[in-house]
N, C-alpha and C positions, 0 to 999 in steps of 0.2 A: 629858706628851709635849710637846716644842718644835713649834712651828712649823717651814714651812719656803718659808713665802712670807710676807711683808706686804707691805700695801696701802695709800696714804696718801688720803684723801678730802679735797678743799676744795670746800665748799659742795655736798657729797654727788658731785661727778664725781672719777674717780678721776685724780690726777695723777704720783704715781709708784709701780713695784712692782718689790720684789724678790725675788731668793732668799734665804733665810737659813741658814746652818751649823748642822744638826741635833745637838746633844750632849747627849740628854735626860739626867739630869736638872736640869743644870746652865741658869743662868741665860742667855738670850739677850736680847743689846741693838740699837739702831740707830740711827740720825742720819739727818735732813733737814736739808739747807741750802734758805733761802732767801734771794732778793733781789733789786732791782727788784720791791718791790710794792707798788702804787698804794694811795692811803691808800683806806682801806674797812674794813668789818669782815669776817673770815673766818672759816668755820666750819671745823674742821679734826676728823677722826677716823680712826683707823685700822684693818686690819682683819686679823688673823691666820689661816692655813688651814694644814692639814696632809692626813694621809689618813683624820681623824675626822672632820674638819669643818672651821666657820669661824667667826670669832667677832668681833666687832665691840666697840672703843672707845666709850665716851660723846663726846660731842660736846666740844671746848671750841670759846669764838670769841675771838678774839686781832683787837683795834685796833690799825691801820696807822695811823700821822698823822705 
């Protein structure tokens, strides 16, 4: 079953979410843009829900410099 929300986490607060086009059983994709970001390290994960549940990404961190 697809999703029909994701959720994008940086350094665990959530900073964008949206709806997603439900077409079970076929594959669903999405894109974050960033820019302007201070050099730092950031933790990024994201988190998928439907009307089963919710389910959360591993963690990656990605260096700004």
């Amino acid at each position: 079953m697809n999703g029909d929300k994701v959720t994008l986490y940086e350094n665990g607060d959530i900073v964008e979410s949206f709806s997603l086009s439900v077409d079970s059983p076929n594959s669903q994709s999405c894109t974050f843009d960033f820019s302007d970001k201070s050099d730092d390290t950031y933790s990024y994960c994201v988190g998928l829900s439907n009307s089963t549940g919710f389910t959360r990404s591993d963690a990656i961190e990605v260096t700004v410099i």
